[in-house]
C-alpha positions as CSV (number, residue, x, y, z in Angstrom):
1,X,145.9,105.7,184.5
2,X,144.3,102.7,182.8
3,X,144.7,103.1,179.0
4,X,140.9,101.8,178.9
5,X,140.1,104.2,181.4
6,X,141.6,107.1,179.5
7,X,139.8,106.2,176.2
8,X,136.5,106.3,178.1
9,X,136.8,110.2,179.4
10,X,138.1,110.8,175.8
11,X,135.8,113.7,173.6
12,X,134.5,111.3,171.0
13,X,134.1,113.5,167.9
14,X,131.1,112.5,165.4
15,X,132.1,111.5,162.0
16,X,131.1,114.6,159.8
17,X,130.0,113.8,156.4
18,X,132.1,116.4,153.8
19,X,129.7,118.8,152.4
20,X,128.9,118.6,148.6
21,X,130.3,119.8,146.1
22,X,129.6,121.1,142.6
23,X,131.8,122.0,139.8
24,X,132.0,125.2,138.0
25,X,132.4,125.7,134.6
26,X,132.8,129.0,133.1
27,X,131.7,129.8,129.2
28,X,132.5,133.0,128.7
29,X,133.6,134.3,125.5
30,X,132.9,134.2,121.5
31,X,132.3,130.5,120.2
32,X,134.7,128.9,117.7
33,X,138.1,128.5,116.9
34,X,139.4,132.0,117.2
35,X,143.0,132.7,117.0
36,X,146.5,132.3,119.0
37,X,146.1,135.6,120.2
38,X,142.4,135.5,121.2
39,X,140.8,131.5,121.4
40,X,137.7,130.9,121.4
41,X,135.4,128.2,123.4
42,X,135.4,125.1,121.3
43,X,135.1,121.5,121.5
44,X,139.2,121.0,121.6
45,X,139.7,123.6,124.5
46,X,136.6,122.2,126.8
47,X,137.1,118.7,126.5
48,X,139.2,118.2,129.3
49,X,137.5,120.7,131.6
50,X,134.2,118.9,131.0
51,X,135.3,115.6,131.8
52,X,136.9,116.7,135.1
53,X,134.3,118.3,136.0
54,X,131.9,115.5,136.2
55,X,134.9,113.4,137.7
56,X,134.9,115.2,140.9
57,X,134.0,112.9,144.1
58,X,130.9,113.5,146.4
59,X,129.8,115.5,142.7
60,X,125.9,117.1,143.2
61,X,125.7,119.4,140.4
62,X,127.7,121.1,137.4
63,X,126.8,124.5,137.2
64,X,127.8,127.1,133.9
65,X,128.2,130.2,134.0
66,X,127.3,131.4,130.5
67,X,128.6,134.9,129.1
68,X,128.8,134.5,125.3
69,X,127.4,136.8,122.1
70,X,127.6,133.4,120.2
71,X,129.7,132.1,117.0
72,X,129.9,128.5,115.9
73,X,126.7,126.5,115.8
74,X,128.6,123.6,115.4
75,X,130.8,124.1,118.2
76,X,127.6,124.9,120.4
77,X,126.3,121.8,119.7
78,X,129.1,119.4,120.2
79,X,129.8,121.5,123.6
80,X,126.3,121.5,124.6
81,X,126.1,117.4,123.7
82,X,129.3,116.7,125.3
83,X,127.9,118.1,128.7
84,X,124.3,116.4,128.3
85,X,125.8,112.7,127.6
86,X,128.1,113.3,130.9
87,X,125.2,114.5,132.6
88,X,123.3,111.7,131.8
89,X,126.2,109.1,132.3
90,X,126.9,110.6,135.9
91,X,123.4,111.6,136.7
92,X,124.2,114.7,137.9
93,X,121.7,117.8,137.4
94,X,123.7,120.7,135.4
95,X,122.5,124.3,136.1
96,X,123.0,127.1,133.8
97,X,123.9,130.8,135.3
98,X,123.3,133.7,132.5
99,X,125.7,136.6,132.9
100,X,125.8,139.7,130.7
101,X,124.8,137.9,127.6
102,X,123.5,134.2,126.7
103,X,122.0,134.8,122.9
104,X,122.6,132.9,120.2
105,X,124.9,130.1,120.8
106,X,125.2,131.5,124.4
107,X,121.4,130.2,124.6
108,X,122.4,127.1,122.9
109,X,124.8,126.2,126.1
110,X,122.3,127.9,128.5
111,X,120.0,124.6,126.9
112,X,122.4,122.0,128.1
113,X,121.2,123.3,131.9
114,X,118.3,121.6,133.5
115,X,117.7,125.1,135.2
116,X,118.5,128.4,133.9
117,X,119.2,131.2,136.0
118,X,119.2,135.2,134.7
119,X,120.0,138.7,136.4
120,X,117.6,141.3,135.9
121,X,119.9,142.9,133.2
122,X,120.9,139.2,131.3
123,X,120.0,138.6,127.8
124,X,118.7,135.7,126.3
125,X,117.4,134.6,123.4
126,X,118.5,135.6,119.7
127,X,117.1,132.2,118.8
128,X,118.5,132.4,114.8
129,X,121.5,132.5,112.5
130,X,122.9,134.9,110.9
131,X,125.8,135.4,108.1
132,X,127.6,139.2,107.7
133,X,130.1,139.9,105.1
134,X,131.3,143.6,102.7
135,X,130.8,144.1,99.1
136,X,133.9,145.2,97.4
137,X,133.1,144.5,93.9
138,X,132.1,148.8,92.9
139,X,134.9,150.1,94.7
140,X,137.3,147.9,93.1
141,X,135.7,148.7,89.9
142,X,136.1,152.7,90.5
143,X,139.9,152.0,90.9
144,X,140.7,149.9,87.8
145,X,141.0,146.8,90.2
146,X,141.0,143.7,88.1
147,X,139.5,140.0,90.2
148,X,141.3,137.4,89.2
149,X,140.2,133.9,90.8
150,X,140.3,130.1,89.1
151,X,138.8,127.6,90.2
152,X,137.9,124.1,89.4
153,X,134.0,123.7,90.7
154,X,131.3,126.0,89.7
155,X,130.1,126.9,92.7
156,X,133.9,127.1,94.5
157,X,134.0,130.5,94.7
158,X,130.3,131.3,95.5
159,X,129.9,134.6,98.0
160,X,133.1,136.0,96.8
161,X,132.9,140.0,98.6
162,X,135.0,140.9,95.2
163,X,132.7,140.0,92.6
164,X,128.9,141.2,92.5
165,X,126.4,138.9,94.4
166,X,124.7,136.4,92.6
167,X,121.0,135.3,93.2
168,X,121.8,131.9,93.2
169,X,124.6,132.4,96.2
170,X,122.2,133.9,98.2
171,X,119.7,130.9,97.8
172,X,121.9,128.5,98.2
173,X,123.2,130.8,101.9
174,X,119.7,130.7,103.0
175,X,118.6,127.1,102.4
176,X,122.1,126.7,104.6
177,X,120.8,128.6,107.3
178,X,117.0,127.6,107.1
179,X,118.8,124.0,107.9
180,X,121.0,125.1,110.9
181,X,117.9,127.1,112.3
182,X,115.7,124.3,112.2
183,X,118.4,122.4,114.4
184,X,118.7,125.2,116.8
185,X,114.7,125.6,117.0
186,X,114.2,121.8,117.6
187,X,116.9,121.8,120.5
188,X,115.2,124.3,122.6
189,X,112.6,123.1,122.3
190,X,113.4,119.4,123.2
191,X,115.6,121.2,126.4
192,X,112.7,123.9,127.6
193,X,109.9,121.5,126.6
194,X,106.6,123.3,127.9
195,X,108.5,125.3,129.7
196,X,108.3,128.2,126.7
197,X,105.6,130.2,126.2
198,X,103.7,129.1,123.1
199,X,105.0,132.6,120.7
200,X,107.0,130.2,118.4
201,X,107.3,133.4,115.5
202,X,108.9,135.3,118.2
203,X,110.3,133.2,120.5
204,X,113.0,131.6,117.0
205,X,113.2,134.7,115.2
206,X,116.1,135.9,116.0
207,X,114.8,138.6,119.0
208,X,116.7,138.3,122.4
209,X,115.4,139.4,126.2
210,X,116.2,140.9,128.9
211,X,116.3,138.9,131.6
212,X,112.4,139.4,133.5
213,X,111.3,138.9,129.7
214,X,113.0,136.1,128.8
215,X,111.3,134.5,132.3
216,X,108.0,135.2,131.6
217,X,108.6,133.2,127.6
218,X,110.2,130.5,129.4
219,X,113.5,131.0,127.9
220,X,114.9,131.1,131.8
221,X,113.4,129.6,135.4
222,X,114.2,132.1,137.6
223,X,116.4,135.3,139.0
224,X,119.8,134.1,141.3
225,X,123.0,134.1,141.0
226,X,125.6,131.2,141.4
227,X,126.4,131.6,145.3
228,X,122.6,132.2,145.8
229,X,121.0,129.8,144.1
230,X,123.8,126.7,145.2
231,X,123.8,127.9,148.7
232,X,119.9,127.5,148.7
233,X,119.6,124.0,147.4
234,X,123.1,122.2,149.0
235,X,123.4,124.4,152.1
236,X,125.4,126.9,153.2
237,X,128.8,125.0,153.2
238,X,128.5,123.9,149.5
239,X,131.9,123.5,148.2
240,X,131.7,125.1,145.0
241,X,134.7,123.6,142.7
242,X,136.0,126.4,139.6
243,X,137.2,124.0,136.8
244,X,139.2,125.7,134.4
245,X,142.5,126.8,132.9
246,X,145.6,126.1,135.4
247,X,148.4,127.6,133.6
248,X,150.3,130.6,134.6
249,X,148.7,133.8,135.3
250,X,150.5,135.7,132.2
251,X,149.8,132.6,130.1
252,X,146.2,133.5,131.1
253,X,146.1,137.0,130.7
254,X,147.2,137.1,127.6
255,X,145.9,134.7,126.2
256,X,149.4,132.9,125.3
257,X,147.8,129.5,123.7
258,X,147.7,127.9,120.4
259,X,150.4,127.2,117.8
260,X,152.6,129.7,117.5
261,X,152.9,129.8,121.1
262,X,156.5,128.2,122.5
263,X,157.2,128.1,125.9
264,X,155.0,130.7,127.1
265,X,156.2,132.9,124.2
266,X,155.5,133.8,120.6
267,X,157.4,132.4,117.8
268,X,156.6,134.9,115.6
269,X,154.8,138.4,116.9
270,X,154.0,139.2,113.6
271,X,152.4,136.7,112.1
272,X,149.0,136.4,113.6
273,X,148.3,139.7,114.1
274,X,145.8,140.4,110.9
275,X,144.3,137.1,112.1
276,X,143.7,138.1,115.3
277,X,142.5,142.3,114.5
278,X,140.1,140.5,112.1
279,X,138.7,138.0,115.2
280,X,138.9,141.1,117.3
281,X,136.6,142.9,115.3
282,X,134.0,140.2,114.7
283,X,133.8,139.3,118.3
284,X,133.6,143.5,119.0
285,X,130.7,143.2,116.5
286,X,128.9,140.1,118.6
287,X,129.4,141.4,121.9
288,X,128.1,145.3,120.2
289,X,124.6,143.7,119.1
290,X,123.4,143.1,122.8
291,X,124.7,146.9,123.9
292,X,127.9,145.6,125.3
């Protein structure tokens, strides 16, 4: 047969464009530094995820999926900014999906969404800050325990739990946080816009929502989660992209990472373990505020 001829009763198979795609990020944790034993989402770890994701070719969206109690405000901020300026660079639309929790710095990622997404049972909100210590100073004085602390600075050693609080310390703590609120008060509103319900005493003090609440204040745009929601607006063959951690799968479940980590094992068991009992038990307290 002709080799012209044979082309022409060939099937020709129409070019099909690739579907789109759209990385996933997961945020899920306590926010800050943490410890070997038990990291936390920080600027240093999510760095490199970010920028991949917003890498990827045929890119339509970045979507988080947010379970946090909180932590740094810092740290939510310069995660949050990281993912707006790459948002903006790419111009690519970011959605935010709320899990068990998104309150306090949680919400401060959930802000770096151009759409946020709840469950029924999600809670948002917890719009303040907030500083928890102990007082040790009467106990140590019923057992003859003598503070001793030198310092060179009046004001070094200022919220010590071992001496008795001072007027002054507390002052100086709330002027602190007044200043950090403010910051976290201004970026919601700059990322809801008039979006939230006009209740600013309630909306930034420090109350969080379940999810159907936190709709109807405008903290959130609507129920879905992340299959649902991408599958409606990119079609049903949406290839949705996890970014995240690629190392083994003990590395991962235990949490091998961080300095005292060599080759996948610990240098020293020992030493990090108060470290990481204390973490433990401030990120039991975070999570315990919204019932979980």
């Amino acid at each position: 047969m002709d080799i012209y001829r044979a082309l022409k009763i060939l099937p020709i198979k129409r070019f099909q464009e690739p579907p789109p795609r759209v990385a996933v990020i997961r945020l899920s944790g306590v926010i800050g530094g943490g410890s070997p034993l038990r990291p936390g989402l920080n600027m240093k770890s999510l760095e490199p995820v970010i920028s991949q994701a917003f890498k990827l070719p045929r890119l339509k969206a970045v979507a988080l999926v947010i379970n946090s109690p909180g932590g740094s405000p810092v740290q939510s901020h310069l995660i949050a900014k990281r993912i707006r300026d790459l948002a903006g660079e790419k111009e690519v639309p970011v959605l935010a999906f709320c899990e068990d929790v998104a309150a306090s710095g949680g919400y401060w990622l959930a802000c770096a969404g151009d759409e946020i997404y709840v469950q029924e049972a999600s809670i948002l909100g917890s719009i303040g800050v907030i500083a928890a210590g102990f007082g040790f100073a009467e106990l140590m004085a019923r057992y003859g325990v003598e503070r001793r602390i030198y310092t060179a600075g009046a004001k070094k050693s200022i919220l010590d739990p071992f001496k008795p609080e001072d007027p002054e310390d507390v002052e100086k703590l709330s002027a602190i946080q007044l200043e950090i609120h403010e910051s976290f008060k201004n970026w919601v509103r700059t990322r809801r816009g008039e979006r939230l319900k006009n209740e600013p005493d309630r909306l930034f003090s420090g109350e969080f929502w379940a999810g159907g609440r936190a709709l109807e204040l405008g903290l959130a745009d609507a129920k879905g989660d992340l299959r649902e929601v991408l599958r409606g607006k990119f079609g049903d063959k949406v290839d949705i992209k996890p970014i995240g951690d690629q190392s083994g799968w003990l590395r991962r479940r235990f949490a091998l990472t961080g300095p005292n980590v060599i080759n996948g094992l610990l240098s020293d068991p020992t030493s990090d373990w108060a470290s990481t009992l204390l973490a433990a038990a401030e990120e039991r307290a975070l999570w315990s505020r919204y019932g979980l």
